[in-house]
C-alpha positions as CSV (number, residue, x, y, z in Angstrom):
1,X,0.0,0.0,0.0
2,X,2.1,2.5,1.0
3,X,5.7,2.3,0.7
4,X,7.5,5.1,3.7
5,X,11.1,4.4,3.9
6,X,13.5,6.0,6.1
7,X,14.6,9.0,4.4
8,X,10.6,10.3,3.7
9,X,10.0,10.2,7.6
10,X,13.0,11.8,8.7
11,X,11.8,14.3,5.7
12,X,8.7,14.5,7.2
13,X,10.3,14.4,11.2
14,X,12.3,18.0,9.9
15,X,9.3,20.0,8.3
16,X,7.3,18.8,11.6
17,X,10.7,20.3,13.5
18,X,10.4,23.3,11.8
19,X,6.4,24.2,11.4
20,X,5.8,23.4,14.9
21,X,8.8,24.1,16.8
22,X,10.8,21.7,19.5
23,X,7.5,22.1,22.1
24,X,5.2,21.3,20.2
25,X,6.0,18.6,18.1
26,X,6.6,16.1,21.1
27,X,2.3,16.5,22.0
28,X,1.8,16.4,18.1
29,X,3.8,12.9,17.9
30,X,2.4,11.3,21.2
31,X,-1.2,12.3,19.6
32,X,-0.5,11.0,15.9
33,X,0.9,7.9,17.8
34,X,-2.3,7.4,19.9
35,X,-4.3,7.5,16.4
36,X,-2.5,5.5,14.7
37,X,-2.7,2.7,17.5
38,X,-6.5,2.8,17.5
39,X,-6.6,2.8,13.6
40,X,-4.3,-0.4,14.2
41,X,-6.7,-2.0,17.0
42,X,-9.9,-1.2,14.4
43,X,-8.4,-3.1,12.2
44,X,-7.1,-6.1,13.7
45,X,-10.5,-5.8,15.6
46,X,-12.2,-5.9,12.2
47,X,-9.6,-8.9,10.4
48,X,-10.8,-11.2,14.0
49,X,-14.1,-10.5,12.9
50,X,-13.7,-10.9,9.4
51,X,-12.1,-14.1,10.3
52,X,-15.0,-15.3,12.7
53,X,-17.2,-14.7,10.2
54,X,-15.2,-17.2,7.5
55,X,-15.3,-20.0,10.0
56,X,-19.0,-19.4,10.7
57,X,-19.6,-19.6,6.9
58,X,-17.3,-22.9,7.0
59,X,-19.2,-24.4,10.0
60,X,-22.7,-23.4,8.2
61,X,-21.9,-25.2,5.2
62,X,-20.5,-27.8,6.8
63,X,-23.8,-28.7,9.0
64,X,-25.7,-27.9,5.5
65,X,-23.6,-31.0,4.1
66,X,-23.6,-33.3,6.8
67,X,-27.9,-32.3,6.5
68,X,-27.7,-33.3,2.8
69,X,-25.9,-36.5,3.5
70,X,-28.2,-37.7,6.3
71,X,-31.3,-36.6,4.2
72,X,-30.4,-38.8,1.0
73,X,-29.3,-41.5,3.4
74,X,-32.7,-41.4,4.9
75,X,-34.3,-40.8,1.0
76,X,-32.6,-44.2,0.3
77,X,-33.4,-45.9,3.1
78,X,-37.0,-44.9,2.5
79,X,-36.9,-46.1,-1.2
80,X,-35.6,-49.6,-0.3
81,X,-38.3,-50.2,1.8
82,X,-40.9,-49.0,-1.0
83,X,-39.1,-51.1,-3.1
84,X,-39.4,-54.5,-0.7
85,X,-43.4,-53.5,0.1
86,X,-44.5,-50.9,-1.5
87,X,-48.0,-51.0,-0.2
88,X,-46.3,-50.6,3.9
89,X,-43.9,-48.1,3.2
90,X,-46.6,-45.3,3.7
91,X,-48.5,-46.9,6.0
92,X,-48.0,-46.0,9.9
93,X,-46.9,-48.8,12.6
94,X,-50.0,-51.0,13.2
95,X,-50.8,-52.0,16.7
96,X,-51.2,-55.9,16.3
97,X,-53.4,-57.9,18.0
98,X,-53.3,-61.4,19.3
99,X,-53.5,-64.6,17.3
100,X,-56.8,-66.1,17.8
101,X,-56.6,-69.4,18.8
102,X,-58.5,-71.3,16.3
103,X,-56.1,-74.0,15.0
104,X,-57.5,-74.8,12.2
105,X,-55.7,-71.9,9.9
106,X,-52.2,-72.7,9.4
107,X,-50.0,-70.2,10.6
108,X,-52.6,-69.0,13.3
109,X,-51.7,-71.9,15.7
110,X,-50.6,-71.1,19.5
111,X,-47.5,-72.7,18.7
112,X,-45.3,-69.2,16.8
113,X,-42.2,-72.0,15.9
114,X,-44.9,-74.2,13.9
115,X,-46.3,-70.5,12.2
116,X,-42.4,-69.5,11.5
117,X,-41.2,-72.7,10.0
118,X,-44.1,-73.0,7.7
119,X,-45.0,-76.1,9.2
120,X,-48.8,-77.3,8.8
121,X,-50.4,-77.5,12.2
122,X,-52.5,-80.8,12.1
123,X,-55.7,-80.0,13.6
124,X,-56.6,-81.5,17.0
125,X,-60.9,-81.1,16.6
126,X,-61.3,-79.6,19.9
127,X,-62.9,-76.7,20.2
128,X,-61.9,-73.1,21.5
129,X,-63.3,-73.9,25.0
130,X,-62.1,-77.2,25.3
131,X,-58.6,-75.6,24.8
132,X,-59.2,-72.9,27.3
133,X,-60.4,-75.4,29.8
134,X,-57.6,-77.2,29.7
135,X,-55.2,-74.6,29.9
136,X,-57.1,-72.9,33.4
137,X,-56.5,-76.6,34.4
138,X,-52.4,-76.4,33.8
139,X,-52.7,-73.0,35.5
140,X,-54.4,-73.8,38.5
């Protein structure tokens, strides 16, 4: 910016010697000193700041990626399971309910294993109470 060498402030140090005198120019340096030392403070003040605000920026648009990854994870994640059962994938959680215990439907046995394996339940012919009677009687 600007280039002041030695020989322009001595140049500068003599016309200040000889406009202001030798009383003078002692307060007129100590107050051009002062300035200058607050013009310096603004503007380390304001490069901090400037600064600051760089590695806000960098911070922002680093949480804006880390958002965009997480998003298209989660976009993906959601399309996979559209693509294994479509007709779930918008549905909300169901509450599910019970079995009931008619063992005559396969896969609606008392017995989960038998349902999981795929094995046929063979059908005993006695009826809901019958079962319910007996089991109050293992209970008891």
């Amino acid at each position: 910016m600007f280039d002041i060498g030695f020989w322009e402030l001595t140049v500068i140090a003599v016309i200040g010697l000889i406009v202001l005198g030798p009383e003078r120019l002692p307060v007129v340096a100590r107050t051009l000193g002062t300035w200058v030392g607050r013009a310096k403070g603004y503007v380390r003040g304001l490069t901090s700041e400037l600064e600051r605000e760089v590695n806000v920026e960098d911070l922002r648009s680093e949480v804006r990626r880390t958002r965009e990854r997480i998003e298209a994870g989660t976009r993906d994640t959601v399309d996979s399971v559209r693509k294994v059962d479509p007709r779930e994938a918008n549905r909300a959680p169901r509450h599910t309910q019970a079995p009931k215990a008619d063992a005559t439907q396969a896969g609606d046995s008392a017995n989960p294993v038998a349902d999981a394996t795929g094995e046929p339940t063979e059908p005993t012919g006695k009826s809901e109470a019958d079962t319910r009677a007996n089991d109050n009687e293992r209970n008891a």
